[in-house]
VEXDREN-2710 file (C-alpha; in Angstrom, 1 decimal):
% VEXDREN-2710
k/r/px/py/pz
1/UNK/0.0/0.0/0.0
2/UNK/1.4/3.4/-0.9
3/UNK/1.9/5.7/2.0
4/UNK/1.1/9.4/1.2
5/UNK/3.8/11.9/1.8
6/UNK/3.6/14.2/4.3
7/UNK/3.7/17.5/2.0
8/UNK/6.3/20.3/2.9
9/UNK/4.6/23.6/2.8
10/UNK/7.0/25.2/0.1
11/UNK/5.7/22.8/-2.0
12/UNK/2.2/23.6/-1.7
13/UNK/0.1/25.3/-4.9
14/UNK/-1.3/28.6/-3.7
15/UNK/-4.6/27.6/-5.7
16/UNK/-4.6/24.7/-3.4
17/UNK/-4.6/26.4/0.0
18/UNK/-8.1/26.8/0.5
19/UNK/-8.5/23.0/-0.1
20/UNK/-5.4/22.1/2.0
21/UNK/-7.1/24.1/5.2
22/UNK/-10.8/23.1/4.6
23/UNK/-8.7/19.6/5.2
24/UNK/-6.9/20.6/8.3
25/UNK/-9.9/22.3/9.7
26/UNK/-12.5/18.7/9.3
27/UNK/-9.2/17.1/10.5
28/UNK/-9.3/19.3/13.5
29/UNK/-13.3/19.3/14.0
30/UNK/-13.4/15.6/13.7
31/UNK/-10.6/14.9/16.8
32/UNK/-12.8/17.5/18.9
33/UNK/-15.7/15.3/18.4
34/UNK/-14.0/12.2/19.4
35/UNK/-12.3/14.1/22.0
36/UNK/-15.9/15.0/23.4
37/UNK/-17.3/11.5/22.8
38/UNK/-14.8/10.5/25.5
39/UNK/-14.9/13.3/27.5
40/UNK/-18.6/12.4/28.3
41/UNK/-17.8/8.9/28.2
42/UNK/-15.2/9.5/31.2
43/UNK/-17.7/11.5/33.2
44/UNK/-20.5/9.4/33.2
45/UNK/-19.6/6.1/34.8
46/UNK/-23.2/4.3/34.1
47/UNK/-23.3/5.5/29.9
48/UNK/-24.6/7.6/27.5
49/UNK/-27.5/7.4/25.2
50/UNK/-26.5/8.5/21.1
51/UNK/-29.2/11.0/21.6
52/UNK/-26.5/12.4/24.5
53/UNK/-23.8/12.1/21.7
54/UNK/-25.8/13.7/19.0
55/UNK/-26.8/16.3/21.3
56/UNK/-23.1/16.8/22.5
57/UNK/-21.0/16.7/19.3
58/UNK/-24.3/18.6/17.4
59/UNK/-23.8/15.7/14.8
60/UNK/-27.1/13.9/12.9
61/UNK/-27.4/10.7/15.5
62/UNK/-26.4/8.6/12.3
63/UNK/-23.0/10.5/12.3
64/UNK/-23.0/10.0/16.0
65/UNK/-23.5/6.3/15.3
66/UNK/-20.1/5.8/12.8
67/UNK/-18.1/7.9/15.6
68/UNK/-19.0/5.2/18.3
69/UNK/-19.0/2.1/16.1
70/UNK/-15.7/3.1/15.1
71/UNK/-14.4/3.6/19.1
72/UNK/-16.1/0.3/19.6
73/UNK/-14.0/-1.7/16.9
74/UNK/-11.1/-0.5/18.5
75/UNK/-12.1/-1.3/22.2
76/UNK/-12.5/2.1/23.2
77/UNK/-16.5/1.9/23.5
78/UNK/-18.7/-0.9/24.8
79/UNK/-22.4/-1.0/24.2
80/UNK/-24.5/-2.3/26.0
81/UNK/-27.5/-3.2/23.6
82/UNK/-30.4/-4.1/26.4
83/UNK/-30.1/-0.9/27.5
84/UNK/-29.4/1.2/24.8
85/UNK/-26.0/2.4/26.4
86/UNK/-22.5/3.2/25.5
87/UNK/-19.3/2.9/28.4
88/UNK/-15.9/3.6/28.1
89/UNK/-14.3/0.5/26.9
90/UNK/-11.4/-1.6/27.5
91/UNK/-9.2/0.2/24.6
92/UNK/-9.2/3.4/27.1
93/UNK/-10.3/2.1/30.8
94/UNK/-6.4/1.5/31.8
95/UNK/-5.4/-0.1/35.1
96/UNK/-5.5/3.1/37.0
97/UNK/-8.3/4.7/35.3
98/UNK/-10.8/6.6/37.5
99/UNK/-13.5/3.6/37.0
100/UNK/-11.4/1.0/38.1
101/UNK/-9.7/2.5/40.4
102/UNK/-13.4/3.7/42.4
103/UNK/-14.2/0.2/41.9
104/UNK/-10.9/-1.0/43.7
105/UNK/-10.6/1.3/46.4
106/UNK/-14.7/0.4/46.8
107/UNK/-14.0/-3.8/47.1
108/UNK/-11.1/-3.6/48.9
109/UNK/-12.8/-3.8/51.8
110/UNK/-15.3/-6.2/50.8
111/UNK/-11.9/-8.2/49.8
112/UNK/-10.2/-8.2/52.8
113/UNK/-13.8/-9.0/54.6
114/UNK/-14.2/-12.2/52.4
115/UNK/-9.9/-13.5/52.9
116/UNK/-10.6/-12.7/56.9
117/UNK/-14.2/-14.7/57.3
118/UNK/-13.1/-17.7/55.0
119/UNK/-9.1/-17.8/55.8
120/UNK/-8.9/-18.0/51.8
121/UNK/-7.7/-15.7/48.7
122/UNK/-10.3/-13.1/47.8
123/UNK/-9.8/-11.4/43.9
124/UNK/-11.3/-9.0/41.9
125/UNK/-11.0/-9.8/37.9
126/UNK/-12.3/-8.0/35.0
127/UNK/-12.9/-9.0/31.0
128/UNK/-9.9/-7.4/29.4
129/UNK/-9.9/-8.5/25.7
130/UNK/-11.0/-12.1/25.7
131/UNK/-8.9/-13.0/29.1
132/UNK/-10.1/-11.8/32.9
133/UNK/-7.5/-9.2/34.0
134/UNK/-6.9/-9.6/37.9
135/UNK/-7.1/-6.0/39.2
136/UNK/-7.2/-6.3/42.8
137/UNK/-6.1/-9.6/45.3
138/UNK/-5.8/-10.4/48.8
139/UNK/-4.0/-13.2/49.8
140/UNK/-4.6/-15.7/52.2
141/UNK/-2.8/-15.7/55.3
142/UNK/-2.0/-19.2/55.1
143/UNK/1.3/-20.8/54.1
144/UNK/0.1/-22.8/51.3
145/UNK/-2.5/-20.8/49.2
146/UNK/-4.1/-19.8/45.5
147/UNK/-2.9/-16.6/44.5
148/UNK/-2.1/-14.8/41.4
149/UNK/-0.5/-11.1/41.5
150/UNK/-2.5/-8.3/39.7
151/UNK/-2.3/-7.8/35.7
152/UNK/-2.4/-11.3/35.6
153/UNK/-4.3/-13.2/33.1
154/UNK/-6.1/-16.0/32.6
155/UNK/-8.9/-17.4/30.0
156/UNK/-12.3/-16.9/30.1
157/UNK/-13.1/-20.5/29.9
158/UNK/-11.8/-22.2/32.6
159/UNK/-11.8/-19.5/35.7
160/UNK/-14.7/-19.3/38.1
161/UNK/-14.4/-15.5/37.4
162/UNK/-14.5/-15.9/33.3
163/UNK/-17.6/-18.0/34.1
164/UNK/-19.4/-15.3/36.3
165/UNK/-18.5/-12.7/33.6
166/UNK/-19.3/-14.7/30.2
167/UNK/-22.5/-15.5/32.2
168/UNK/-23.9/-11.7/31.6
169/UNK/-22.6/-11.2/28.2
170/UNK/-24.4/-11.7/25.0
171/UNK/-24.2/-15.4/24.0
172/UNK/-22.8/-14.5/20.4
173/UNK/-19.9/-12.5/21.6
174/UNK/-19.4/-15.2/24.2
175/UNK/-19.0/-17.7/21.0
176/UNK/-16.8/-14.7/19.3
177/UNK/-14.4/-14.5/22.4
178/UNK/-14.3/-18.4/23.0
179/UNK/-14.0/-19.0/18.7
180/UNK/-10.6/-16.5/19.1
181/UNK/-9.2/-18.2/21.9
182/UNK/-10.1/-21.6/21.4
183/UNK/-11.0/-23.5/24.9
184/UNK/-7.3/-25.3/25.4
185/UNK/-7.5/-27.6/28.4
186/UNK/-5.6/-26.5/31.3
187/UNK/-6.2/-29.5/33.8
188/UNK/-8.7/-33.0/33.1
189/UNK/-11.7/-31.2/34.0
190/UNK/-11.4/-28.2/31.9
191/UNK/-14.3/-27.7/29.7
192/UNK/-13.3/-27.8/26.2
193/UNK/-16.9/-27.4/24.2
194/UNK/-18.4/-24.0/23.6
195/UNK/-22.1/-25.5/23.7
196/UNK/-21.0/-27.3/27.2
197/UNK/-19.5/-24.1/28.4
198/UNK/-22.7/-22.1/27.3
199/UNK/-24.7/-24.6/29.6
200/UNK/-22.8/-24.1/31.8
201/UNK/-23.5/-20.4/31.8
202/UNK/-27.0/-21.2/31.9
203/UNK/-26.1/-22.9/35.3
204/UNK/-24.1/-19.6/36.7
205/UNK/-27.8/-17.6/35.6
206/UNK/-29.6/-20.1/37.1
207/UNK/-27.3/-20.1/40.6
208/UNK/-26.0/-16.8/40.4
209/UNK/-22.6/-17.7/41.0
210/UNK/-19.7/-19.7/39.2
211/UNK/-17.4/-22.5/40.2
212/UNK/-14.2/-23.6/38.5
213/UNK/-13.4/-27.3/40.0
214/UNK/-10.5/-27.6/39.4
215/UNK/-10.8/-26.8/35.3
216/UNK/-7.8/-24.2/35.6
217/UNK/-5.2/-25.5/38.1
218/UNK/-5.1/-29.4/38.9
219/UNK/-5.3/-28.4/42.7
220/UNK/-7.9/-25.5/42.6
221/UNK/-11.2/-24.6/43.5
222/UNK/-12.6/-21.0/43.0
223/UNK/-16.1/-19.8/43.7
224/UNK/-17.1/-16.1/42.1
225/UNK/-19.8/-14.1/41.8
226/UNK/-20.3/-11.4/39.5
227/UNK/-20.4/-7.8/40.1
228/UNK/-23.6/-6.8/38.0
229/UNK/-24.2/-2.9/40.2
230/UNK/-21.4/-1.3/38.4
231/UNK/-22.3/-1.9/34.6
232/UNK/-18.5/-3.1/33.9
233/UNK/-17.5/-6.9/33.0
234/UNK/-16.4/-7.8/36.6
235/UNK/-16.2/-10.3/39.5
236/UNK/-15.2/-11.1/42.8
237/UNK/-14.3/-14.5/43.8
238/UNK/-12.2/-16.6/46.3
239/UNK/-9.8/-19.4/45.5
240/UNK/-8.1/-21.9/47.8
241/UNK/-6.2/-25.6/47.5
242/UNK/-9.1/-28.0/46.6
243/UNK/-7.7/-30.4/49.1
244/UNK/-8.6/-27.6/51.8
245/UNK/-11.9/-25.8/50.1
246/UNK/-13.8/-28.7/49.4
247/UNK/-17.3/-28.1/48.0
248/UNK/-19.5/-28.0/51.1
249/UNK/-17.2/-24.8/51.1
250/UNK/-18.1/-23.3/47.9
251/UNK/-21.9/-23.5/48.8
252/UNK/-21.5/-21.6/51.7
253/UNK/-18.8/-18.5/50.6
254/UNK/-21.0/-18.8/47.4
255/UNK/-24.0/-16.8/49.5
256/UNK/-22.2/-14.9/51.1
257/UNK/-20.3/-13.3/47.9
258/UNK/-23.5/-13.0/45.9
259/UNK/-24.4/-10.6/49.3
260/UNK/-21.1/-9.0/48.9
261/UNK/-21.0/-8.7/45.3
262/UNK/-24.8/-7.1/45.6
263/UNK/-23.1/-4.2/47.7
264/UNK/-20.4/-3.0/45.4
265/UNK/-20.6/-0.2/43.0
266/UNK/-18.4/2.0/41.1
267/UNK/-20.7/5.2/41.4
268/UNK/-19.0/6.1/45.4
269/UNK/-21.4/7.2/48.1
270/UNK/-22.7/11.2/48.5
271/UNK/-20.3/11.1/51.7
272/UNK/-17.1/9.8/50.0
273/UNK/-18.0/12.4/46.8
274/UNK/-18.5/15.2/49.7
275/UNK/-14.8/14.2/50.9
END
Protein backbone atom coordinates (compact mmCIF):
# COMPACT_ATOMS: atom_id res chain seq x y z
CA UNK A 1 0.00 0.00 0.00
CA UNK A 2 1.37 3.42 -0.93
CA UNK A 3 1.88 5.74 2.04
CA UNK A 4 1.10 9.38 1.20
CA UNK A 5 3.79 11.90 1.83
CA UNK A 6 3.56 14.22 4.31
CA UNK A 7 3.71 17.55 1.99
CA UNK A 8 6.29 20.29 2.86
CA UNK A 9 4.61 23.57 2.83
CA UNK A 10 6.96 25.23 0.13
CA UNK A 11 5.70 22.75 -2.01
CA UNK A 12 2.21 23.64 -1.74
CA UNK A 13 0.14 25.33 -4.88
CA UNK A 14 -1.30 28.63 -3.72
CA UNK A 15 -4.56 27.63 -5.72
CA UNK A 16 -4.56 24.73 -3.43
CA UNK A 17 -4.55 26.42 0.00
CA UNK A 18 -8.06 26.76 0.49
CA UNK A 19 -8.52 22.96 -0.08
CA UNK A 20 -5.44 22.07 2.04
CA UNK A 21 -7.08 24.09 5.23
CA UNK A 22 -10.84 23.13 4.61
CA UNK A 23 -8.72 19.63 5.16
CA UNK A 24 -6.91 20.62 8.34
CA UNK A 25 -9.94 22.33 9.66
CA UNK A 26 -12.49 18.66 9.27
CA UNK A 27 -9.15 17.08 10.46
CA UNK A 28 -9.33 19.27 13.53
CA UNK A 29 -13.25 19.34 14.01
CA UNK A 30 -13.44 15.58 13.71
CA UNK A 31 -10.59 14.88 16.82
CA UNK A 32 -12.79 17.50 18.90
CA UNK A 33 -15.72 15.27 18.44
CA UNK A 34 -13.96 12.21 19.38
CA UNK A 35 -12.35 14.13 22.03
CA UNK A 36 -15.93 14.98 23.35
CA UNK A 37 -17.30 11.49 22.80
CA UNK A 38 -14.78 10.50 25.49
CA UNK A 39 -14.90 13.25 27.50
CA UNK A 40 -18.61 12.45 28.25
CA UNK A 41 -17.84 8.86 28.19
CA UNK A 42 -15.17 9.45 31.20
CA UNK A 43 -17.74 11.47 33.15
CA UNK A 44 -20.52 9.42 33.24
CA UNK A 45 -19.61 6.09 34.79
CA UNK A 46 -23.15 4.28 34.10
CA UNK A 47 -23.32 5.53 29.95
CA UNK A 48 -24.60 7.57 27.48
CA UNK A 49 -27.46 7.44 25.18
CA UNK A 50 -26.51 8.45 21.10
CA UNK A 51 -29.23 11.04 21.56
CA UNK A 52 -26.47 12.44 24.54
CA UNK A 53 -23.80 12.14 21.69
CA UNK A 54 -25.81 13.74 18.97
CA UNK A 55 -26.81 16.33 21.28
CA UNK A 56 -23.12 16.84 22.49
CA UNK A 57 -20.99 16.70 19.33
CA UNK A 58 -24.32 18.58 17.42
CA UNK A 59 -23.78 15.68 14.84
CA UNK A 60 -27.08 13.93 12.92
CA UNK A 61 -27.36 10.69 15.51
CA UNK A 62 -26.37 8.58 12.34
CA UNK A 63 -22.98 10.51 12.26
CA UNK A 64 -23.00 9.99 16.00
CA UNK A 65 -23.55 6.34 15.34
CA UNK A 66 -20.10 5.84 12.82
CA UNK A 67 -18.09 7.88 15.60
CA UNK A 68 -19.04 5.17 18.27
CA UNK A 69 -18.98 2.13 16.13
CA UNK A 70 -15.71 3.05 15.13
CA UNK A 71 -14.42 3.61 19.13
CA UNK A 72 -16.09 0.31 19.57
CA UNK A 73 -13.99 -1.67 16.95
CA UNK A 74 -11.12 -0.47 18.47
CA UNK A 75 -12.09 -1.30 22.18
CA UNK A 76 -12.51 2.11 23.24
CA UNK A 77 -16.50 1.88 23.52
CA UNK A 78 -18.70 -0.87 24.84
CA UNK A 79 -22.40 -1.02 24.16
CA UNK A 80 -24.47 -2.35 25.95
CA UNK A 81 -27.47 -3.24 23.60
CA UNK A 82 -30.42 -4.06 26.43
CA UNK A 83 -30.09 -0.89 27.47
CA UNK A 84 -29.45 1.18 24.78
CA UNK A 85 -26.01 2.43 26.41
CA UNK A 86 -22.50 3.22 25.50
CA UNK A 87 -19.30 2.95 28.41
CA UNK A 88 -15.94 3.64 28.10
CA UNK A 89 -14.32 0.46 26.86
CA UNK A 90 -11.45 -1.56 27.53
CA UNK A 91 -9.23 0.16 24.64
CA UNK A 92 -9.19 3.36 27.14
CA UNK A 93 -10.25 2.11 30.77
CA UNK A 94 -6.42 1.55 31.79
CA UNK A 95 -5.40 -0.09 35.08
CA UNK A 96 -5.50 3.14 37.02
CA UNK A 97 -8.33 4.69 35.33
CA UNK A 98 -10.82 6.56 37.47
CA UNK A 99 -13.50 3.58 36.99
CA UNK A 100 -11.38 1.05 38.09
CA UNK A 101 -9.69 2.53 40.43
CA UNK A 102 -13.38 3.65 42.38
CA UNK A 103 -14.18 0.18 41.85
CA UNK A 104 -10.93 -1.02 43.70
CA UNK A 105 -10.64 1.33 46.37
CA UNK A 106 -14.66 0.45 46.81
CA UNK A 107 -14.04 -3.82 47.05
CA UNK A 108 -11.08 -3.59 48.94
CA UNK A 109 -12.76 -3.84 51.84
CA UNK A 110 -15.26 -6.21 50.80
CA UNK A 111 -11.92 -8.24 49.83
CA UNK A 112 -10.20 -8.16 52.84
CA UNK A 113 -13.83 -9.05 54.63
CA UNK A 114 -14.19 -12.23 52.42
CA UNK A 115 -9.91 -13.47 52.94
CA UNK A 116 -10.60 -12.69 56.93
CA UNK A 117 -14.15 -14.65 57.29
CA UNK A 118 -13.12 -17.68 54.99
CA UNK A 119 -9.13 -17.82 55.80
CA UNK A 120 -8.87 -17.95 51.77
CA UNK A 121 -7.75 -15.73 48.70
CA UNK A 122 -10.32 -13.07 47.77
CA UNK A 123 -9.85 -11.44 43.95
CA UNK A 124 -11.31 -9.05 41.89
CA UNK A 125 -11.03 -9.78 37.87
CA UNK A 126 -12.32 -8.02 35.02
CA UNK A 127 -12.90 -9.02 31.01
CA UNK A 128 -9.87 -7.36 29.41
CA UNK A 129 -9.95 -8.50 25.65
CA UNK A 130 -10.98 -12.15 25.68
CA UNK A 131 -8.87 -13.00 29.06
CA UNK A 132 -10.08 -11.84 32.91
CA UNK A 133 -7.46 -9.24 34.04
CA UNK A 134 -6.92 -9.56 37.86
CA UNK A 135 -7.06 -6.02 39.21
CA UNK A 136 -7.25 -6.29 42.75
CA UNK A 137 -6.09 -9.64 45.26
CA UNK A 138 -5.82 -10.40 48.80
CA UNK A 139 -3.96 -13.16 49.82
CA UNK A 140 -4.56 -15.66 52.23
CA UNK A 141 -2.82 -15.71 55.30
CA UNK A 142 -1.95 -19.25 55.15
CA UNK A 143 1.30 -20.78 54.11
CA UNK A 144 0.06 -22.79 51.29
CA UNK A 145 -2.53 -20.84 49.21
CA UNK A 146 -4.12 -19.85 45.52
CA UNK A 147 -2.86 -16.62 44.54
CA UNK A 148 -2.10 -14.84 41.42
CA UNK A 149 -0.54 -11.14 41.48
CA UNK A 150 -2.47 -8.26 39.74
CA UNK A 151 -2.31 -7.81 35.72
CA UNK A 152 -2.43 -11.35 35.58
CA UNK A 153 -4.32 -13.18 33.08
CA UNK A 154 -6.13 -16.02 32.64
CA UNK A 155 -8.89 -17.44 29.96
CA UNK A 156 -12.29 -16.89 30.14
CA UNK A 157 -13.13 -20.53 29.94
CA UNK A 158 -11.80 -22.15 32.60
CA UNK A 159 -11.81 -19.53 35.72
CA UNK A 160 -14.74 -19.32 38.12
CA UNK A 161 -14.40 -15.49 37.37
CA UNK A 162 -14.52 -15.90 33.31
CA UNK A 163 -17.59 -18.01 34.10
CA UNK A 164 -19.37 -15.29 36.35
CA UNK A 165 -18.47 -12.68 33.56
CA UNK A 166 -19.30 -14.70 30.25
CA UNK A 167 -22.53 -15.54 32.19
CA UNK A 168 -23.86 -11.69 31.60
CA UNK A 169 -22.63 -11.18 28.15
CA UNK A 170 -24.43 -11.67 24.96
CA UNK A 171 -24.21 -15.36 24.03
CA UNK A 172 -22.78 -14.46 20.42
CA UNK A 173 -19.91 -12.49 21.59
CA UNK A 174 -19.36 -15.16 24.15
CA UNK A 175 -19.04 -17.73 21.00
CA UNK A 176 -16.76 -14.73 19.32
CA UNK A 177 -14.36 -14.54 22.43
CA UNK A 178 -14.30 -18.37 23.04
CA UNK A 179 -13.97 -19.05 18.71
CA UNK A 180 -10.63 -16.47 19.05
CA UNK A 181 -9.16 -18.19 21.87
CA UNK A 182 -10.10 -21.63 21.44
CA UNK A 183 -11.04 -23.55 24.89
CA UNK A 184 -7.34 -25.26 25.38
CA UNK A 185 -7.49 -27.58 28.39
CA UNK A 186 -5.64 -26.50 31.32
CA UNK A 187 -6.21 -29.55 33.80
CA UNK A 188 -8.74 -32.98 33.15
CA UNK A 189 -11.66 -31.24 34.02
CA UNK A 190 -11.41 -28.25 31.87
CA UNK A 191 -14.31 -27.68 29.71
CA UNK A 192 -13.33 -27.83 26.17
CA UNK A 193 -16.85 -27.43 24.16
CA UNK A 194 -18.40 -23.97 23.64
CA UNK A 195 -22.10 -25.52 23.70
CA UNK A 196 -20.97 -27.33 27.17
CA UNK A 197 -19.50 -24.14 28.37
CA UNK A 198 -22.74 -22.15 27.28
CA UNK A 199 -24.74 -24.61 29.56
CA UNK A 200 -22.82 -24.05 31.77
CA UNK A 201 -23.48 -20.39 31.82
CA UNK A 202 -27.01 -21.19 31.89
CA UNK A 203 -26.10 -22.91 35.28
CA UNK A 204 -24.05 -19.63 36.67
CA UNK A 205 -27.83 -17.60 35.63
CA UNK A 206 -29.65 -20.10 37.12
CA UNK A 207 -27.28 -20.10 40.65
CA UNK A 208 -25.96 -16.77 40.36
CA UNK A 209 -22.59 -17.72 40.96
CA UNK A 210 -19.66 -19.74 39.17
CA UNK A 211 -17.44 -22.45 40.20
CA UNK A 212 -14.17 -23.61 38.48
CA UNK A 213 -13.35 -27.31 40.03
CA UNK A 214 -10.47 -27.64 39.35
CA UNK A 215 -10.76 -26.78 35.30
CA UNK A 216 -7.84 -24.22 35.57
CA UNK A 217 -5.16 -25.53 38.05
CA UNK A 218 -5.08 -29.40 38.94
CA UNK A 219 -5.34 -28.44 42.67
CA UNK A 220 -7.85 -25.45 42.57
CA UNK A 221 -11.21 -24.62 43.50
CA UNK A 222 -12.62 -21.01 43.03
CA UNK A 223 -16.06 -19.78 43.70
CA UNK A 224 -17.05 -16.13 42.08
CA UNK A 225 -19.76 -14.11 41.79
CA UNK A 226 -20.32 -11.44 39.48
CA UNK A 227 -20.43 -7.84 40.13
CA UNK A 228 -23.62 -6.81 38.05
CA UNK A 229 -24.19 -2.94 40.19
CA UNK A 230 -21.40 -1.32 38.37
CA UNK A 231 -22.31 -1.90 34.60
CA UNK A 232 -18.50 -3.11 33.87
CA UNK A 233 -17.50 -6.92 32.96
CA UNK A 234 -16.39 -7.77 36.60
CA UNK A 235 -16.21 -10.34 39.49
CA UNK A 236 -15.21 -11.10 42.82
CA UNK A 237 -14.28 -14.51 43.85
CA UNK A 238 -12.21 -16.58 46.33
CA UNK A 239 -9.81 -19.36 45.55
CA UNK A 240 -8.09 -21.94 47.76
CA UNK A 241 -6.25 -25.63 47.50
CA UNK A 242 -9.09 -28.04 46.57
CA UNK A 243 -7.72 -30.39 49.07
CA UNK A 244 -8.64 -27.63 51.83
CA UNK A 245 -11.93 -25.85 50.12
CA UNK A 246 -13.83 -28.73 49.40
CA UNK A 247 -17.34 -28.06 47.99
CA UNK A 248 -19.45 -28.00 51.12
CA UNK A 249 -17.17 -24.81 51.07
CA UNK A 250 -18.10 -23.34 47.95
CA UNK A 251 -21.93 -23.47 48.85
CA UNK A 252 -21.48 -21.62 51.67
CA UNK A 253 -18.80 -18.54 50.61
CA UNK A 254 -21.01 -18.79 47.41
CA UNK A 255 -24.04 -16.78 49.53
CA UNK A 256 -22.22 -14.92 51.06
CA UNK A 257 -20.25 -13.30 47.90
CA UNK A 258 -23.46 -13.04 45.87
CA UNK A 259 -24.40 -10.58 49.32
CA UNK A 260 -21.11 -9.05 48.93
CA UNK A 261 -21.04 -8.72 45.26
CA UNK A 262 -24.83 -7.10 45.60
CA UNK A 263 -23.05 -4.24 47.73
CA UNK A 264 -20.38 -3.03 45.41
CA UNK A 265 -20.62 -0.21 43.01
CA UNK A 266 -18.41 1.96 41.13
CA UNK A 267 -20.71 5.22 41.35
CA UNK A 268 -19.00 6.13 45.43
CA UNK A 269 -21.40 7.25 48.12
CA UNK A 270 -22.73 11.18 48.53
CA UNK A 271 -20.34 11.11 51.72
CA UNK A 272 -17.10 9.80 49.96
CA UNK A 273 -17.96 12.40 46.80
CA UNK A 274 -18.47 15.23 49.68
CA UNK A 275 -14.81 14.18 50.92
Amino acid sequence: MTRRRKQDPEDVNPSDNGSAEEERDYSVRAVERVCLILNLLQESVDGITLNEVAQTTGLPKSSAFRYLWTLENHRYVERDDERGLFRLGLGFVGMQSRHLEILRERARPSLESLRDEFGETANLGLLDGDHIIYIEIVESRRGVRLAASRGDRDPLHSTALGKAIAAHLPADRVRNLLESTGLPSRTANTITSIDDYLDELAKVRRLGYAVDNGENEEDGRCVAAPLLATHLPAAISVSGPASRFTMQDVKRVAKTLIEVAAGIATNPQPQEAAG
